[in-house]
N, C-alpha and C positions, 0 to 999 in steps of 0.2 A: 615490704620494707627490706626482709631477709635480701628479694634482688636486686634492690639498688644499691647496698651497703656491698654486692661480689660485682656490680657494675661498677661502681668508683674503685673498688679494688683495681680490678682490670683497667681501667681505664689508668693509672696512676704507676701501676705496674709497667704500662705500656709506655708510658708519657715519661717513668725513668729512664727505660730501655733507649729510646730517640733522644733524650736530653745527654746520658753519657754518652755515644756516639756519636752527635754534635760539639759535647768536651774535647770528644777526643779527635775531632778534625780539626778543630780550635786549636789541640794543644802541637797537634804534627806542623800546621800550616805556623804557628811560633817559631818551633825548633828551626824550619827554613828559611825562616826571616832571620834566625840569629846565626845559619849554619851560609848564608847570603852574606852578613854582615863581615863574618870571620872570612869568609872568601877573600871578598873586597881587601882585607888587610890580611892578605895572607901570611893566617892564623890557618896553617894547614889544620896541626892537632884538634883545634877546636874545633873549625869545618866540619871535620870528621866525626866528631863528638855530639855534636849536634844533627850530623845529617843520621849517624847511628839513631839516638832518640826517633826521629821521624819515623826513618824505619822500622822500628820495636812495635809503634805505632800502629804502623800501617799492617805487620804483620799482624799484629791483635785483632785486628778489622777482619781483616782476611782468613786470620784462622775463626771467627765469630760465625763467618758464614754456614748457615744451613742448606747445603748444598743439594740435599733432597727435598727439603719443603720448598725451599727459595725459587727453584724452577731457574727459566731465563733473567730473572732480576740478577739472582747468585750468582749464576754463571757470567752476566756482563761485569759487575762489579768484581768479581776474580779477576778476568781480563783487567780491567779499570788499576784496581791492586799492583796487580803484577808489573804491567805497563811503569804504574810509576815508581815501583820497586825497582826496576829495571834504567830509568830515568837516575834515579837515586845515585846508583850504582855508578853510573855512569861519569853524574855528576860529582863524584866523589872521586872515585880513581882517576880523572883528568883534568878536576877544578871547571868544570861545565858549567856556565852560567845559564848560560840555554836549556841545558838538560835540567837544572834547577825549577827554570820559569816553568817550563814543560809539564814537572808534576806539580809546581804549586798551582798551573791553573786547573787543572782535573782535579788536584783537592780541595779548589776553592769552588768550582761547579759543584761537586759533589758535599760539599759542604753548605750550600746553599737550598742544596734539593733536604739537606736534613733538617736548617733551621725553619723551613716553609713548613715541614712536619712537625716542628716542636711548637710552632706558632698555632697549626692547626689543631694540634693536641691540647692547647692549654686553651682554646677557642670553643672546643667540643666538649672538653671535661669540667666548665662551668657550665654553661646550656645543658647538657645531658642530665644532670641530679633535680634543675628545675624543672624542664619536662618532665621527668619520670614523677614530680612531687605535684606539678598540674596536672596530668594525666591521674593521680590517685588522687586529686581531689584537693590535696594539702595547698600546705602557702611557704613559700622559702622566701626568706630575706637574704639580700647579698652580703 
């Protein structure tokens, strides 16, 4: 029983971990639609204000990475980061609508790759405690 109760841990620990990460592409790829919106009506200050947010963001992301466990995954998504850090930037200092879409679609692919992970975490982490309760014999009601 002791290791199913440090397996839902883990499991729940983990399924936090990709659930705030999926928040927080959620909440970058927002700030772009409203730092897009202010564009449009240029609303420089705001623009600005808004495309900062994304960036704080995407920095948070970027400094998260485990750059010696992570292997090549870390290393692409640095690239990926920086890239549209660099898009941001762009977009920002010349009112870029391109350089906008640019990184909102790399953050909405890569934002896509997270919510497939949180679907599949919350897919695995009800199945896993009833196996583990069939497997010892027990009965679990849902």
């Amino acid at each position: 029983m002791r290791q199913l109760d440090e397996y839902k841990k883990a499991t729940i620990n983990m399924s936090d971990n990709v659930r705030i990460v999926s928040l927080l592409f959620d909440g970058a790829l927002n700030f772009l639609k409203l730092a897009r919106e202010r564009m449009k009506e240029h609303k420089i200050a705001e623009k600005g204000f808004y495309i900062g947010k994304a960036t704080a963001v995407i920095g948070e992301l970027a400094s998260s990475l485990n750059m010696e466990q992570g292997g090549e995954i870390a290393r692409n998504l640095r690239r990926l980061y920086d890239f549209v850090l660099g898009r941001l930037l762009e977009a920002n200092l010349k009112n870029d609508m391109a350089a906008l879409g640019e990184a909102e679609k790399v953050l909405d692919v890569l934002r896509g790759a997270w919510k497939e992970m949180e679907k599949r975490n919350v897919v695995a982490s009800h199945a896993a405690p009833r196996k583990a309760a069939n497997a010892a014999g027990m009965s679990v009601q849902a």
